[in-house]
C-alpha positions, 0 to 999 in steps of 0.5 A, a space after each residue: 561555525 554557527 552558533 548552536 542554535 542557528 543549527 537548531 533552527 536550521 534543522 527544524 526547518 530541514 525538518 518541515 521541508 523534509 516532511 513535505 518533500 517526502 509526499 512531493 519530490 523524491 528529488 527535493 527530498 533527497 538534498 534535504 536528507 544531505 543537507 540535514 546531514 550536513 547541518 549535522 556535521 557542521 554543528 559539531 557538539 560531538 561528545 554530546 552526540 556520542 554520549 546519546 548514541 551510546 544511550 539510544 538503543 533504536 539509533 543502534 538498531 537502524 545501525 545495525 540493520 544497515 551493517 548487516 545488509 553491508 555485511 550480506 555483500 561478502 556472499 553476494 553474486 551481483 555486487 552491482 545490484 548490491 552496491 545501487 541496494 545500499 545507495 538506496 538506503 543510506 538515508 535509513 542510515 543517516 536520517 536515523 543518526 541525525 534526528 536520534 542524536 539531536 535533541 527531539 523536537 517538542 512543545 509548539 515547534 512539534 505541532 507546527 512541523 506535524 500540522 504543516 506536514 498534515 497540511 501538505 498531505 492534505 494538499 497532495 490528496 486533492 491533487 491526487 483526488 482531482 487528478 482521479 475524477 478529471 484525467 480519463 482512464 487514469 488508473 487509481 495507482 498513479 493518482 498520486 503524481 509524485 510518490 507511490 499511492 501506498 507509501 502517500 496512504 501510509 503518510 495519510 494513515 499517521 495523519 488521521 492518528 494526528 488529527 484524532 489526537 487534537 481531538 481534545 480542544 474547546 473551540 468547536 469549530 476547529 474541531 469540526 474542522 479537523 473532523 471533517 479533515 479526518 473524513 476526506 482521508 478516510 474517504 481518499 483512501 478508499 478511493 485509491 483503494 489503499 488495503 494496506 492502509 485500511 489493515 493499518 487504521 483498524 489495527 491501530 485502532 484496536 492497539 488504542 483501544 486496549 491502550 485505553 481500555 478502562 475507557 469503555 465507551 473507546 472499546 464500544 465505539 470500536 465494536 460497533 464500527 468495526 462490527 458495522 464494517 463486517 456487517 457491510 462486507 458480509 452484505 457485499 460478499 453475500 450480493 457477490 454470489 447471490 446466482 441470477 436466474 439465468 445462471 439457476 436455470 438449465 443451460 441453454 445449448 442454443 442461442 436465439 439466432 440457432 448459434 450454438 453457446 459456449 459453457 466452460 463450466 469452470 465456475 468463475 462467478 461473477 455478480 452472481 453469474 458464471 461469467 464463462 457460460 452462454 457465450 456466442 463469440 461469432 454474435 458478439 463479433 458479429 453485432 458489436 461493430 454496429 454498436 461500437 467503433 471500437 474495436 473487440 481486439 483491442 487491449 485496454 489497461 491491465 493487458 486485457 482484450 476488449 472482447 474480454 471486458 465485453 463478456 464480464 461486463 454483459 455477465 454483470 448485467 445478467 444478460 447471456 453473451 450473444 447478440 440479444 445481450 448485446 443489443 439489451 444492453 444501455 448505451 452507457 454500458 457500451 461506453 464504460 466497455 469502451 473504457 475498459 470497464 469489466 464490471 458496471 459495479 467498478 463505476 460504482 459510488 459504493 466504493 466498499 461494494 468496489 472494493 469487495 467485488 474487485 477482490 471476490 472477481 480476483 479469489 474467483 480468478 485464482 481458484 478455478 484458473 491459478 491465474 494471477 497476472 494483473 491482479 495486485 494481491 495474487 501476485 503479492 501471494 505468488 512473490 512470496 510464494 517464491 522468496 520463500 523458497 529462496 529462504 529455504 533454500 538459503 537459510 542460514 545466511 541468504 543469498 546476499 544483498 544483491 541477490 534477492 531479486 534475481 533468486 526469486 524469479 529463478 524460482 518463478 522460472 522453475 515454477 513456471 510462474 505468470 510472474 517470470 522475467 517480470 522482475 518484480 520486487 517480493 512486496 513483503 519487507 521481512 521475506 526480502 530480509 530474510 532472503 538476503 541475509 538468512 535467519 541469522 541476519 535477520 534474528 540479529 536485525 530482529 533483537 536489536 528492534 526489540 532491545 530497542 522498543 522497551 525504551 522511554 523512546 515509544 514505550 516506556 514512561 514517556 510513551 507517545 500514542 503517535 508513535 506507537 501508531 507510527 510503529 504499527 503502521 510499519 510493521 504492516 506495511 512491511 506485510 504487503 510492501 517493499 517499504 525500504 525499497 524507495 526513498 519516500 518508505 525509508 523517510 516514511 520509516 524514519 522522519 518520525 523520529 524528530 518528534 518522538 517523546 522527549 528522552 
C-alpha cells in the first residue's frame, strides 16, 4: 500500500483530471470517477473516514437521496428502466463519499485545481465559439462538441463566480486579464443562449449583494445593471410589438396581380406584423422558383417547411407575402431563407434583441395556437404540465424509480400532447423526484438537504462565497433542467465538494 500521501497526491491529480473531463469526455470522466474510488479504497484510513461520515451531515444526505431512489424500486413496473436509472447515478453516490470523507482540498493546490479547470472551461468555449461561426447551420445546441450546452454553461457560470473572486489582487494587468476572461463568458453564454445560465448569474448576484450588504456600492452596482438589463429587455419587447403600417392599415382583399390574400386573423405577431396576414401562396409558389433553386417544400432545421420560413421571414421585413414582397426583398434575404432563417433579427449582433425576439415569437406561438413542438421553453411547460399529473395522481410514494418517463407521457397521450411517443425527459429535476418516489420521498430527500446546509460545510463560520454560489446554481437548474440525468450534471453537482471550506 502507498504511503499516505502518495494517495493524497494521486487524489488531487484525480481531482484536476476529473474536473477537465467533466466538460471534455463523459467517457475519460468516468474512469476518473472508478479510479478516485479506487485510490479511495486503496488508501485505507477507515476509522478516520468513518468518524468524518458520522460528522458530515451533506455526505448523509447524498446518501440518502440514492437510498430513496433505491428503495422507489420495490413499486417500480419497469425494473430495467429503473436499474439503467441508478447505473447513471452512481457516481452522485461515490463521488460524494470519496471527496466528503477525504480531507478537502485547501491553500495553493485549491487554486491550481480551480484555475486549471477555469482554464479547461476556457478552452472549451472557444472550441465551441469556433465550432459556432465556422460549421454552416450548426445549431446553438451542439456548439459544445463534447457535453450539453446547459450542463457546460453552468460550469461557466462558477467559473465567472471564481474569476470575480480573484478580483482582489495588485497586479493590474492579471486583473484586466481576468476581466476580460469574465467578459467573453458572459458573452459565450449569450451566444449559446443558456437562459438557465442568465437566471443562475443574476440570482447569484442578488445572494452576493444581500451577503455583502453593509457594502453599498455592491448593491448600487447591482441596481443599475440589473436595471440597465430591464430597461433593454423593456425596449426589445416594446420594438417587438410595435405594429408596421401594413399591419394598421385596412386589409387589403387583393393582391396586385388581382390574386386574392389570405388573412387568418389569429394574431400571431411578429416584428411587429401579423405574420398570417396578406399571404398569397399561389405568388409565392409561383415566383420563388425564379429567385431561388431551393425548393419551398423543403424542411429546414427545427422540422419546419421552407415555405413557412419564407412567410416570417418577408413579415419581419414588413413586406406583404406575395409576389411584390418577394421580388422586394434583398438578395441577402433569400440566402438567409435558404438557410432556415425565419427572422432577419436571428442573424442579428444584437444578441439580447435575439434573445427577446426568440422568446416573444415562441409566447405568440403558444397563445394563439397552443402549439409548442420545437420550441425549447413551451415544452419545458408542457412536460411539467404532465408530470404533475403524474404527482397527483401518485402522491404519496410515486410511481417508482423506473417509471417516471413512461407515466408521463401516458399523460401526454391522455392529454393529447404535441409531445407524445416523444420520450422526453420532464426537464425539472425536483417534479422527476417527486414522481418517483412521491412527497414522502421527496420531504425525506428534502430535510436531509436541509439538515445539511446549516453546516460550517457553505453556511456556517467557515462559509465560502464559491459555494454558496455553487448551491444556488443547482438549485436553478434543477427548475429547468434534468441536472442528474447525465453524468456531466452529477459531477457538476458534486466535484465542488474537493474544495469546500476546511472542516
Amino acid at each position: 500500500m502507498f504511503p499516505s500521501k502518495v494517495h493524497r497526491t494521486i487524489y488531487i491529480v484525480l481531482v484536476i483530471l476529473l474536473g477537465g473531463c467533466m466538460v471534455c469526455s463523459t467517457w475519460a470522466a468516468n474512469l476518473m470517477w472508478v479510479l478516485l474510488g479506487s485510490n479511495w479504497v486503496l488508501e485505507g484510513r477507515w476509522g478516520e473516514k468513518w468518524r468524518m461520515f458520522c460528522k458530515s451531515r451533506l455526505l448523509q444526505a447524498w446518501i440518502a437521496f440514492y437510498v430513496v431512489l433505491l428503495i422507489g424500486m420495490i413499486w417500480t413496473q419497469d425494473t430495467s428502466a429503473g436499474w439503467s436509472a441508478l447505473q447513471v447515478k452512481l457516481p452522485m453516490l461515490v463521488v460524494p463519499l470519496v471527496m466528503l470523507t477525504t480531507p478537502a482540498i485547501t491553500g495553493r493546490a485549491r487554486s491550481a485545481v480551480l484555475r486549471l479547470f477555469s482554464g479547461t472551461v476556457l478552452v472549451v468555449s472557444i472550441i465551441s465559439a469556433v465550432r459556432l461561426f465556422t460549421i454552416p447551420d450548426l445549431p446553438y445546441r451542439e456548439a459544445v462538441p463534447y457535453i450539453s450546452h446547459i450542463r457546460f454553461a453552468l460550469c461557466c457560470c462558477m467559473v465567472i463566480f471564481f474569476m470575480i473572486g480573484t478580483l482582489n489582487g495588485r497586479h493590474w494587468l492579471l486583473i484586466a486579464t481576468r476581466i476580460l476572461f469574465i467578459l467573453w463568458l458572459l458573452c459565450f453564454l449569450v451566444l449559446i443562449r443558456s437562459f438557465t445560465a442568465m437566471a443562475v448569474l443574476l440570482a447569484v448576484s442578488l445572494v452576493a449583494v444581500i451577503h455583502n450588504r453593509r457594502r453599498w456600492y455592491f448593491v448600487v452596482l447591482w441596481i443599475l445593471v440589473v436595471g440597465g438589463i430591464a430597461t433593454a429587455v423593456v425596449h426589445e419587447v416594446r420594438s417587438y410589438y410595435r405594429l408596421c403600417p401594413l399591419a394598421e392599415a385596412p386589409l387589403q382583399e387583393y393582391t396586385a396581380g388581382g390574386r386574392p390574400y389570405y388573412h387568418s386573423h389569429d394574431g400571431i405577431i411578429e416584428n411587429g406584423n401579423y405574420v398570417n396576414n396578406y399571404i398569397c401562396f399561389d405568388e409565392l409558389r409561383a415566383e420563388w422558383p425564379r429567385r431561388s433553386r431551393v425548393p419551398l417544400t423543403d424542411t429546414v432545421a427545427g422540422g419546419f417547411s421552407l415555405e413557412t420560413v419564407l412567410v416570417r421571414h418577408m413579415n419581419a421585413l414588413g413586406l406583404a407575402k406575395d409576389s411584390a414582397g418577394l421580388w422586394a426583398m434583398p438578395d441577402e434575404s433569400v440566402r438567409a431563407v435558404e438557410r432556415g432563417v425565419a427572422n432577419p433579427v436571428y442573424e442579428s449582433r444584437n444578441p439580447l434583441r435575439k434573445m427577446v425576439y426568440v422568446m416573444l415569437f415562441e409566447r405568440e406561438h403558444y397563445v394563439h395556437t397552443g402549439y409548442v413542438q420545437g420550441f425549447t421553453m413551451l415544452q419545458r411547460f408542457e412536460l411539467w404540465r404532465a408530470t404533475w399529473r403524474v404527482i397527483t395522481g401518485n402522491p404519496a410514494w410515486g410511481v417508482g424509480t423506473g417509471d417516471a418517463v413512461d407515466a408521463m407521457h401516458k399523460e401526454l397521450t391522455t392529454m393529447d400532447s404535441e409531445l407524445a411517443g416523444t420520450y422526453k425527459k420532464s426537464h425539472n429535476e425536483y417534479l422527476t423526484l417527486l414522481s418517483m418516489v412521491g412527497f414522502v420521498g421527496f420531504a425525506l430527500v428534502l430535510l436531509m438537504f436541509l439538515r445539511a446546509l446549516f453546516t460550517k460545510h457553505i453556511f456556517g463560520k467557515k462559509s465560502s462565497t464559491l459555494m454558496l454560489a455553487w448551491l444556488v446554481t443547482i438549485m436553478i437548474s434543477f427548475i429547468t433542467e434534468d441536472t442528474l440525468a447525465t453524468l456531466a450534471g452529477i459531477l457538476f453537482c458534486t466535484w465542488f465538494l474537493a474544495v469546500r471550506p476546511r472542516n
